[in-house]
N, C-alpha and C positions, 0 to 999 in steps of 0.2 A: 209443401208441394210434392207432388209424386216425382221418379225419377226421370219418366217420360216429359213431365213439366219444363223440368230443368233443362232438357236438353232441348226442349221447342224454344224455352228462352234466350239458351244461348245463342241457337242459330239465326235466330230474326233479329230484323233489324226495328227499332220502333219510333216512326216520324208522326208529324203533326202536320194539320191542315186546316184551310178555314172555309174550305168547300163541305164538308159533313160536319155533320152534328151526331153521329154516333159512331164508337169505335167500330172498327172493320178490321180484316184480314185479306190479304189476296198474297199468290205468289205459291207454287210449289215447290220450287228449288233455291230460292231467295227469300222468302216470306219475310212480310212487312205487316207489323201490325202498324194500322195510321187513325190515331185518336183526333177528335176537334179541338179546334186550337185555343178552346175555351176550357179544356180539362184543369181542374182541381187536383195539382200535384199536391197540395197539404194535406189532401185527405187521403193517405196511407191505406186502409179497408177499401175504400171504395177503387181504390188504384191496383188494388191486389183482388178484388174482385173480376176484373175488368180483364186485366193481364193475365190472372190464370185462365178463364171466358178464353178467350181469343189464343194464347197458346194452347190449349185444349185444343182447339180448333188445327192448333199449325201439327200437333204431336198426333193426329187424326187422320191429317191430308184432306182435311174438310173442301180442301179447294181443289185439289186434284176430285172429290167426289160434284164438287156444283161444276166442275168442267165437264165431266162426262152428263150430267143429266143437262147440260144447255146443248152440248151434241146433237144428244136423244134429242130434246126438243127442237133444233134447227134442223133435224134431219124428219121426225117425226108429227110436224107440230098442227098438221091436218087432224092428228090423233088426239081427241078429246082424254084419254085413260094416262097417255105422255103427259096431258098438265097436269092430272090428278095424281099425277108419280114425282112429276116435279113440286108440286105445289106440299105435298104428305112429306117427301123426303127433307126439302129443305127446312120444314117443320121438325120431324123427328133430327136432324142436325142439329140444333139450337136446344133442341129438350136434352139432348143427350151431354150437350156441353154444360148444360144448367147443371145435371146431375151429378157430373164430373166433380164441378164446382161446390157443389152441396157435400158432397164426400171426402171434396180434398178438406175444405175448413170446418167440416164436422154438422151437425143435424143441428147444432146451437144456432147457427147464421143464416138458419134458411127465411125469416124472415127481415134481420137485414140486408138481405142478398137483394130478396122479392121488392124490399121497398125501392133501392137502387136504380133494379130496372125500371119500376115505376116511375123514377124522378127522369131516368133517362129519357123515356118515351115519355113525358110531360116536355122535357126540352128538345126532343125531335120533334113533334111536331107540333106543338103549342097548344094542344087541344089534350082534355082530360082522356088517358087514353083508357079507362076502361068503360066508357061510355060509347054505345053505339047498338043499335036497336034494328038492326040487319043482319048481325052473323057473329059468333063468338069470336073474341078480338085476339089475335094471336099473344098477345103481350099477356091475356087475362088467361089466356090457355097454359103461358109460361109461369104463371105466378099457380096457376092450383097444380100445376105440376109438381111445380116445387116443396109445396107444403104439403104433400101426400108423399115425399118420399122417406122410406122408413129405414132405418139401420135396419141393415142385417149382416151378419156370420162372414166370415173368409169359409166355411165351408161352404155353406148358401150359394155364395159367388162360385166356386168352385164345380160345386153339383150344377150347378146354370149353366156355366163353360162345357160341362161334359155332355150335358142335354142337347146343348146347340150341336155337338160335333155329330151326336146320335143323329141329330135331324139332317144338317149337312153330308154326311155319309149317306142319309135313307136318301134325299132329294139326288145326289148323284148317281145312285143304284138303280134310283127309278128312271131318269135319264138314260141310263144304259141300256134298261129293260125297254123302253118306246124308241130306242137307236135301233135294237135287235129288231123290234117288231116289224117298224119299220124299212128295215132291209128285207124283208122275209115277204113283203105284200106284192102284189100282182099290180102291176102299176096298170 
C-alpha cells in the first residue's frame, strides 16, 4: 500500500452493518469505512481489495468532494448540466479509485480485482449485473476500465503532473485575462 494508504487506514474507523450490501465510506473528519455484515473476513485478497477501494477514497476526501457536488445539486438542481456534473463526477471517483487500486497491487490483479466487483454487484442487487439493454452499466464501465489500464513510467506520471500544472496556470491566466476584460466594458 502507498503511504497515503496507510495513513487513511489509520485514521478510520471500520464498522459493520446489516442494512447495506456493499462496502461504503462516509465521514470527512472521522471517516468510517461500514462493510455488510455478511463480509468474508477469510478471504484476505478480497478484504484488501476492498480496504485499499475505500481508503483510497478516505486518503482522497472523496466525501468532502460528494458533499460539495450534493450542495451544487440542492442549490442547483433545476439545472439539467448540475446532474450531468454530478452524475460524470461521481463516476470518474470510483474509476479513479479503481485505478488506485490496480497500481497499488500491480497490473497482475486487474482481473481479480474486476471479478470481485463483479461478485459484489451480483450480491447487491441479485440480478446479473452486466445485463441490461438500456444504457451501459456502471459496474461494466468499471470493469473495461480496469482492464485497459496500462503500466506506465514514474517519469510518464511525472511529465502528466507538470502538464496538468501547465494547463492549471493557462486556465487561471485566462481567468484573470476575462476578470480584466471585464472591468474595462461599458456596462
Amino acid at each position: 500500500m502507498a503511504a497515503g494508504t496507510f495513513f487513511a487506514a489509520a485514521c478510520a474507523n471500520i464498522q459493520q452493518s446489516d442494512r447495506i450490501k456493499a462496502p461504503l465510506t462516509y465521514g470527512v473528519f472521522r471517516p468510517v469505512v461500514l462493510l455488510p455484515k455478511t463480509t468474508d473476513w477469510t478471504n484476505e485478497t478480497k478484504l484488501q481489495y476492498i480496504l485499499t477501494h475505500e481508503f483510497t477514497h478516505i486518503r482522497r476526501f472523496d466525501a468532502l468532494t460528494k458533499l460539495v457536488l450534493a450542495v451544487a445539486l440542492c442549490v442547483h438542481g433545476f439545472n439539467p448540466f448540475i446532474w450531468v456534473m454530478y452524475v460524470l463526477a461521481n463516476r470518474d471517483i470510483e474509476l479513479a479509485c479503481d485505478e488506485a487500486v490496480v497500481r497499488i497491487f500491480e497490473e497482475t490483479m486487474k482481473s481479480a480485482y474486476a471479478s470481485m466487483l463483479v461478485c459484489m454487484e451480483e450480491t447487491k442487487s441479485g440480478l446479473t449485473p452486466l445485463v441490461n439493454n438500456f444504457k451501459k452499466n456502471a459496474i461494466e464501465e468499471r470493469i473495461v476500465s480496469i482492464m485497459k489500464i496500462k503500466k506506465y513510467s514514474r517519469d510518464f506520471d511525472s511529465s502528466r503532473e507538470i502538464v496538468d500544472l501547465g494547463r492549471m496556470a493557462a486556465l487561471e491566466k485566462i481567468a484573470e485575462i476575462k476578470a480584466k476584460i471585464n472591468e474595462f466594458k461599458p456596462n
